[in-house]
C-alpha angles and dihedrals in degrees: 000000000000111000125213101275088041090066090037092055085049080051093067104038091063084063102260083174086239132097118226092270100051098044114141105176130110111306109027118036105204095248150230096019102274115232099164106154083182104097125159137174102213122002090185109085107211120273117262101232118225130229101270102252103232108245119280117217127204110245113204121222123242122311111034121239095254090067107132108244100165113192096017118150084209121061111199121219127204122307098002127131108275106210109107119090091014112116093168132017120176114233113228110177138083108255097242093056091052083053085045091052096048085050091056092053104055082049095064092045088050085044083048098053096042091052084055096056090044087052096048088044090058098042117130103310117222116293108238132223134198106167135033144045126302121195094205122202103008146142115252114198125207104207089189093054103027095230132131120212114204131209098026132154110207109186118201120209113190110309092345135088091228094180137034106172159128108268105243088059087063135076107197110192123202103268085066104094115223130236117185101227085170103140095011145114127231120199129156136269116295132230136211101199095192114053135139100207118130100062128128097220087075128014116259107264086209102146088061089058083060098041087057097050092255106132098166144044147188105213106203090186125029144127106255094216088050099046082047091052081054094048099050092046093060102035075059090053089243089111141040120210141120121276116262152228108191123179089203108227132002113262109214140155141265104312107016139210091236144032117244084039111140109238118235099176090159147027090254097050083041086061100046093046094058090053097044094054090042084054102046089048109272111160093210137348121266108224116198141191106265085063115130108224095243091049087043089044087047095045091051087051104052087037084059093047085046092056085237128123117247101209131153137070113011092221127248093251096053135075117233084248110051088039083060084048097056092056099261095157107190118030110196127211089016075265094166089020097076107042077047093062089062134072100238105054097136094056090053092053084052091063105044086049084061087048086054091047083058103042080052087057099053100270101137093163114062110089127205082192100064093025106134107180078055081054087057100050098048079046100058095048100047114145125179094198101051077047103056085049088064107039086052083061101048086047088051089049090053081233112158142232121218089175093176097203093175096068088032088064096043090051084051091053100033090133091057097053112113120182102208091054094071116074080194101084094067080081090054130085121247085236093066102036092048090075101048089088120185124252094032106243118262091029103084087079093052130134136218091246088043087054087048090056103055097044092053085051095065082045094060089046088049087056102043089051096054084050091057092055080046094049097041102259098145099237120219127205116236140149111193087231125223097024112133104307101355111112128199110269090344093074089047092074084049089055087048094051086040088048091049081041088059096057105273119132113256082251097051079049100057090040089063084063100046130004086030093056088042081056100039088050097043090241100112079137092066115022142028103056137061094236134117119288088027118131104261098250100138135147117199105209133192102235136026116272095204085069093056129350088223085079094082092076093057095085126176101162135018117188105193109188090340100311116125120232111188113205089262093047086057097043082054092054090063096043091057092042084049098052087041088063101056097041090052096047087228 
């Protein structure tokens, strides 16, 4: 199946008149509003040729190896010294043509050694640079590895890491701007695989994606012309934001949880759907829980024969394995999972298929998702082995886990949350927080046992997440935001410190956030690694996040797309999305 980069490479082959970095097409908007003034035709200065070196043949010593030695327990190869095993060897030569001989050997090791030097002397010269930006001195972080590389120069040319080197290999002219890494950590861009940005119910908070090192996003519910406005905002330089991957509108099923779903009521709408959100420039399709299983099964084959992802919800109707059968490819909120790591699963379904019977019948208020007698039973019946089957099975299908932990541990404390506790709504819009309401409804009745219940719930989901890294799930980093309490780029470094929580290394951690995203997208060529031809998405941070995942919060530098945010600069981004805010009265 193609994956999003793929088609947007195919994009560019047709002559979109764009290169990668500037597509602007369907799946991946080109990012961050790019104003690099560096521009240069050919970093690399010719190589200096060196004088060809004649040929230098192996002489063997006397005798030959092909000296009879007949009963000898050492055979002699070629070249190698013949005295062993020879009691009497007939000279044959003058004395002064033996002396001639020895004479002509230590010539050819002098020649030998001489030819050595010559060859290291003429080894790559330094590659020289005139233009750019160069981070001198600095810690590059493989997140896929988990190593750390000291005392490197990466030099960034328009929207490409160029050079990725030890100092002395490089020749930086006076036109390469210098940036002091000395001390610091560069990893690459981050990603925050579960947003809900480009709506036109709120403006879009993008510049505090940026301010928080998340370059990219995968948007599961947006508005395509919005998310285009946005797009070609930023690809102008009017705006700052991360680039994007947006699946357009959910595709649910009759009676649906919102409102602005598409309906796919039937294998034949289901069809049609697919194909009218791949043509109008969806990246992927949003599956969601009201889904019957044949339309489910119909939209996941024509998504296949489209080259686009089915992820979301697993719906309601379907098991967790036979959803990863069917080719869903990413399941959010570890929603079947869950129920499938019991082992009564089909006794949950059951009951959210009553719930459906009742949400048919006009009932809006009852909720599967905060049911916590539903809590209880998929409690009861947890199993680890029936988990880890299916979790194998998930891992041989290469199916997906956006766990969102950040919005999961809101919705278990939801009668602790207090909005006035958090400084980091001033960077939210009113018409968002006005619907975070606190209490949460349908908690102030709640019991201490009811309280228990829940909280035992998001361990459970911790748990099971940390058995999907062991089991070899590939594991994404996403928020939901803005869900109650999870803010855009602020929440990702929450997911980061709850996946480490659930029992992933602090490097597994920081994968899900950048080389498993670049997988996951098909785009290991451009993203996911500080190394050279990669997109220029990087964050320079104070301290190693390999130490201690927290470390991603502790940012000095962001380059979106190849433009370069200093500390002050990003602080200056939320402080312009903050006094936006206020003026607008949003």
């Amino acid at each position: 199946m193609a994956r999003p980069f793929d088609r947007a490479r195919a994009f560019e082959r047709q002559g979109a008149g764009c290169d990668f970095d500037r597509f602007g097409g369907r799946l991946i908007a080109r990012a961050h509003g790019h104003r690099n003034p560096h521009h240069s035709s050919d970093p690399r200065s010719e190589h200096v040729p060196c004088a060809p070196l004649p040929e230098v043949r192996s002489v063997p010593y006397w005798p030959p190896a092909s000296f009879p030695l007949a009963g000898s327990r050492r055979k002699l190869s070629h070249g190698a010294p013949a005295r062993a095993g020879l009691r009497r060897v007939r000279r044959t030569c003058r004395r002064d043509f033996c002396h001639q001989e020895r004479s002509l050997m230590r010539l050819r090791v002098r020649f030998v050694v001489a030819a050595t030097a010559l060859a290291v002397a003429c080894g790559p010269p330094p590659r020289e640079f005139d233009s750019g930006t160069a981070i001198e001195n600095v810690s590059v972080v493989d997140p896929a590895a988990g190593t750390v590389t000291d005392g490197r120069t990466v030099v960034v040319q328009r929207t490409r890491i160029a050079a990725v080197s030890e100092p002395d290999d490089l020749l930086l002219g006076e036109g390469v701007e210098r940036i002091d890494g000395a001390g610091g950590y560069l990893i690459p861009g981050l990603w925050d695989m579960h947003v809900h940005e480009f709506s036109s119910f709120f403006p879009p908070a993008l510049p505090v994606y940026i301010a928080n090192g998340v370059t990219g996003v995968r948007d599961m519910w947006g508005e395509l012309p919005v998310a285009r406005e946005a797009w070609d905002g930023i690809a102008a330089g009017d705006r700052v934001g991360p680039r994007a991957v947006i699946s357009g509108n959910i595709t649910d099923g009759a009676n649906a949880w919102f409102p602005g779903s598409v309906i796919a009521d039937s294998p034949e709408r289901a069809r049609f759907v697919v194909d009218s959100l791949v043509d109008a420039g969806a990246g992927f399709i949003k599956v969601y829980s009201a889904l019957e299983a044949d339309a489910f099964a119909a939209i996941a084959e024509q998504a296949t024969a489209r080259g686009v992802d089915v992820a979301g919800h697993v719906p309601f109707s379907v098991p967790a394995r036979d959803a990863a059968d069917a080719g869903m490819r990413s399941m959010t909120h570890m929603f079947g999972v869950i129920e499938g790591c019991s082992a009564n699963d089909s006794e949950v379904r059951a009951s959210r298929a009553e719930w459906m019977a009742l949400r048919a019948a006009g009932d809006e208020f009852t909720n599967p998702f905060f049911d916590i007698g539903l809590y209880r039973t998929i409690l009861d019946a947890a199993d680890d082995d029936v988990c880890r089957a299916l979790l194998a099975h998930l891992a041989a299908n290469g199916t997906w886990l956006t766990p969102t932990l950040a919005v999961l541990n809101n919705l278990a404390y939801l009668h602790q949350l207090r909005e006035e506790d958090d400084p980091r709504l001033q960077y939210m819009p009113q018409a968002i927080t006005a619907g975070w309401q606190v209490p949460f409804p349908g908690t102030e009745t709640d019991t201490p046992a009811d309280i228990e219940a829940r909280e035992a719930f998001l361990a459970r989901q911790l748990a099971v997440t940390g058995m999907a890294a062991a089991t070899g799930v590939g594991i994404l980093a996403g928020t939901d935001t803005p869900n109650p309490f999870v803010y855009p780029g602020f929440s990702l470094h929450d997911e980061l410190e709850l996946l480490v929580q659930a029992g992933l290394s602090p490097r597994e951690a920081l994968a899900a956030a950048t080389t498993a995203p670049a997988e996951f997208l098909g785009a290991t060529d451009s993203l996911g690694a500080v190394a050279e031809g990669k997109l220029a998405d990087l964050v320079l941070l104070q301290a190693n996040p390999l130490d201690a995942i927290g470390n991603t919060r502790d940012i000095v530098l962001v380059v979106a797309n190849g433009r370069f945010f200093s500390r002050g600069e990003l602080d200056a981004l939320l402080e312009e999305v903050r006094r936006e805010r206020g003026e607008a009265g949003f």
